[in-house]
N, C-alpha and C positions, 0 to 999 in steps of 0.2 A: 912304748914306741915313741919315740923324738920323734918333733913337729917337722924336722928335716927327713928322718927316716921316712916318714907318711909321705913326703913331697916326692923322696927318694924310690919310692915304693911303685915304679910306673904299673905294674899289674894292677894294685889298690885302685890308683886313680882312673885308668881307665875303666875297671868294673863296678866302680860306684855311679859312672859320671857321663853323662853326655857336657854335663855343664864344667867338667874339667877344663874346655877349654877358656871358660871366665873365671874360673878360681886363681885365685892371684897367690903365686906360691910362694913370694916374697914373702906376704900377711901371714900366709899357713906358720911359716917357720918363726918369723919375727914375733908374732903373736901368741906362741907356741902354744896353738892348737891341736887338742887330741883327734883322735882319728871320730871320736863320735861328734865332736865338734863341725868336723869338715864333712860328716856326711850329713848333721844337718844343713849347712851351708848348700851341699848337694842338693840336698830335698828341697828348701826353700825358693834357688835358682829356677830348679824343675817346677815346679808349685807358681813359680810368676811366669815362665815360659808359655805354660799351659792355659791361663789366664789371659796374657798376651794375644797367644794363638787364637782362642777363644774370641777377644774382642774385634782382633782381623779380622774374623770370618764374619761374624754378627755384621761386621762396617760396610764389607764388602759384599751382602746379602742388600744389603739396605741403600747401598750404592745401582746395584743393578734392580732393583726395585722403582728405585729413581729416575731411571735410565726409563723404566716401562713408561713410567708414565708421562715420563715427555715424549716419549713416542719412539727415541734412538733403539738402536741395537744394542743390547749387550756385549759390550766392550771394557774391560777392568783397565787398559790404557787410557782411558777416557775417566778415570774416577778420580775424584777430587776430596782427597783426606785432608781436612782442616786438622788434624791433629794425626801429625806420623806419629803412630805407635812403632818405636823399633823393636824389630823381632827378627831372634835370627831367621836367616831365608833356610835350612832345614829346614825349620818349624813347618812351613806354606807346604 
């Protein structure tokens, strides 16, 4: 199967992928990527998503922790990330 055929394949990509929507199919074809290529690219995406995910939570745990002890409300409008981690908003 051609790196276009794969790209061509919308069943494939949709059922390997949430992260189809950042796989760049330009790369796929121009790079001529196999299909086991592009699902670890899948896997990897997903693998840093989760991670990502992971670290939101932890910041935003530790955010309203914060909150307690200055005595506020629990409010995540009120939280102050010194380092935006981007993640897609699915993820949340």
């Amino acid at each position: 199967m051609t790196a276009q055929n794969i790209v061509n394949d919308v069943e494939f990509i949709d059922t390997v992928t949430d992260a189809g929507d950042v796989l760049n199919h330009r790369l796929i074809v121009e790079k001529d990527l196999s299909k086991d290529e592009v699902l670890k690219l899948v896997y990897l995406h997903n693998k840093k998503d989760e991670i990502m995910r992971k670290a939101h939570d932890k910041i935003k745990e530790i955010e309203f922790q914060m909150q307690d002890v200055w005595g506020f409300e629990r409010d995540e409008s009120k939280h102050t990330h010194r380092f935006n981690i981007p993640y897609p908003e699915k993820l949340i």
